[in-house]
N, C-alpha and C positions, 0 to 999 in steps of 0.2 A: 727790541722788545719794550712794550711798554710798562710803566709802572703798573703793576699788580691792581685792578678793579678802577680805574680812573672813567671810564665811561659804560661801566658793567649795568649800573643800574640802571640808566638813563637807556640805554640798549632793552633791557628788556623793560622798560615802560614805554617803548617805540613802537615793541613791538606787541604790547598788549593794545597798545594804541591802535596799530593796525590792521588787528584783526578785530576790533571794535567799529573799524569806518568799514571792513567786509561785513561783518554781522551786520551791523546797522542798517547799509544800504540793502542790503537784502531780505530784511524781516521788520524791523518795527519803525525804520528808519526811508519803507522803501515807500520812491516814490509811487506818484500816482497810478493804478491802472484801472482802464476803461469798464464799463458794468456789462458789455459785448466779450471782455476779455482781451483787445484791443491796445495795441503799445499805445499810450500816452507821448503828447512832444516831448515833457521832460525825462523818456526811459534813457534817451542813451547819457543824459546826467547820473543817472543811478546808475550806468555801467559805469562811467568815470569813475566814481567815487571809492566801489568797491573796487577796481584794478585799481587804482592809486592804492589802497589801502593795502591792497594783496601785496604792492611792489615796496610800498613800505613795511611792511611785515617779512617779508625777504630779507629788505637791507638791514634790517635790525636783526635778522637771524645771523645774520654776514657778520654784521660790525659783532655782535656779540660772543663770536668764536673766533672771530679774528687776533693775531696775534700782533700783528704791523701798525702801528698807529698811523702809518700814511693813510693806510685802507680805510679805517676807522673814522681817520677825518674827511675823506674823501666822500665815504657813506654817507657821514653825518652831514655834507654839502649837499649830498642828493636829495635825504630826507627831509632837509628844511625847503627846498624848491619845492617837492612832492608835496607838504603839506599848503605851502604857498598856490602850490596850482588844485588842490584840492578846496578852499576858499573859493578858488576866481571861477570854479565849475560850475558850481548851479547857481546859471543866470546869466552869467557873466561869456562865460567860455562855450557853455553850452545850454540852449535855451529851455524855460520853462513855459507852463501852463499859461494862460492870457490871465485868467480869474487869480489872482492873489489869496482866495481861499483855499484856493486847491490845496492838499496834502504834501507835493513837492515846495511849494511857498512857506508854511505852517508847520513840517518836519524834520523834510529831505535837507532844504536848505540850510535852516539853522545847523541841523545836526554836523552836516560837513564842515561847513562854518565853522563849527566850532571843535570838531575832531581836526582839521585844517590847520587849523590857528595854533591849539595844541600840540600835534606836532610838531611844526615850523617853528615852533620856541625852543622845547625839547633838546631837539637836533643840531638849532642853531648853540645850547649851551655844550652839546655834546662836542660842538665841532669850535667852539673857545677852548671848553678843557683841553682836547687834541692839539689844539694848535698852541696852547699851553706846555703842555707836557713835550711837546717836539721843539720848544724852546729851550727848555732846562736839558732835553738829553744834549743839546749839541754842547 
């Protein structure tokens, strides 16, 4: 058992995190679409974004009812990759717009970026504390 609230908050600041990069990519955050109605090359970057967000918003559901700090830390390894691959998606992982004006360039991008990045720090503290605290127990 783990010490009593050692990665509780950080848990659910993951997970408001995560449902911040599904909100986002899907509404004010979303990328481009065409004036025909029309997928855009960078739509399936805004699907990335939001299923990374959906699957980190999970694992922080997880880790934060969780009782096992193995679990905990093991989550908190997923979710700092997740947000790591959430960064390297638009643009990098999956392609955008040609025009650098475009909305997914000027939005979509930073937003994840930087929902991304936040994360992966997060997660990455969440999964020192765990690795922390599975020091002391032994």
């Amino acid at each position: 058992m783990e010490k009593k609230g050692v990665t509780r908050p950080l848990s659910i600041v993951l997970l408001v995190l995560g449902v911040l990069a599904v909100v986002g990519a899907l509404t004010f955050a979303k990328p481009c679409v065409h004036a025909d109605g029309s997928l855009a090359t960078c739509h399936s970057a805004g699907q990335a974004i939001w299923i990374l967000g959906a699957v980190v918003a999970l694992c922080a559901l997880v880790q934060l009812f969780s009782g096992k700090l193995a679990v905990k830390s093991a989550l908190a390894d997923v979710m700092a990759v997740l947000g790591v691959v959430m960064v390297l998606a638009p643009g990098t992982l999956f392609p955008l717009c040609m025009m650098q004006t475009m909305r997914c360039w000027t939005t979509a991008r930073p937003f994840a970026m930087l929902v991304g990045g936040v994360i992966a720090v997060v997660a990455l503290v969440s999964a020192i504390l765990c690795f922390r605290a599975q020091g002391k127990k032994s």
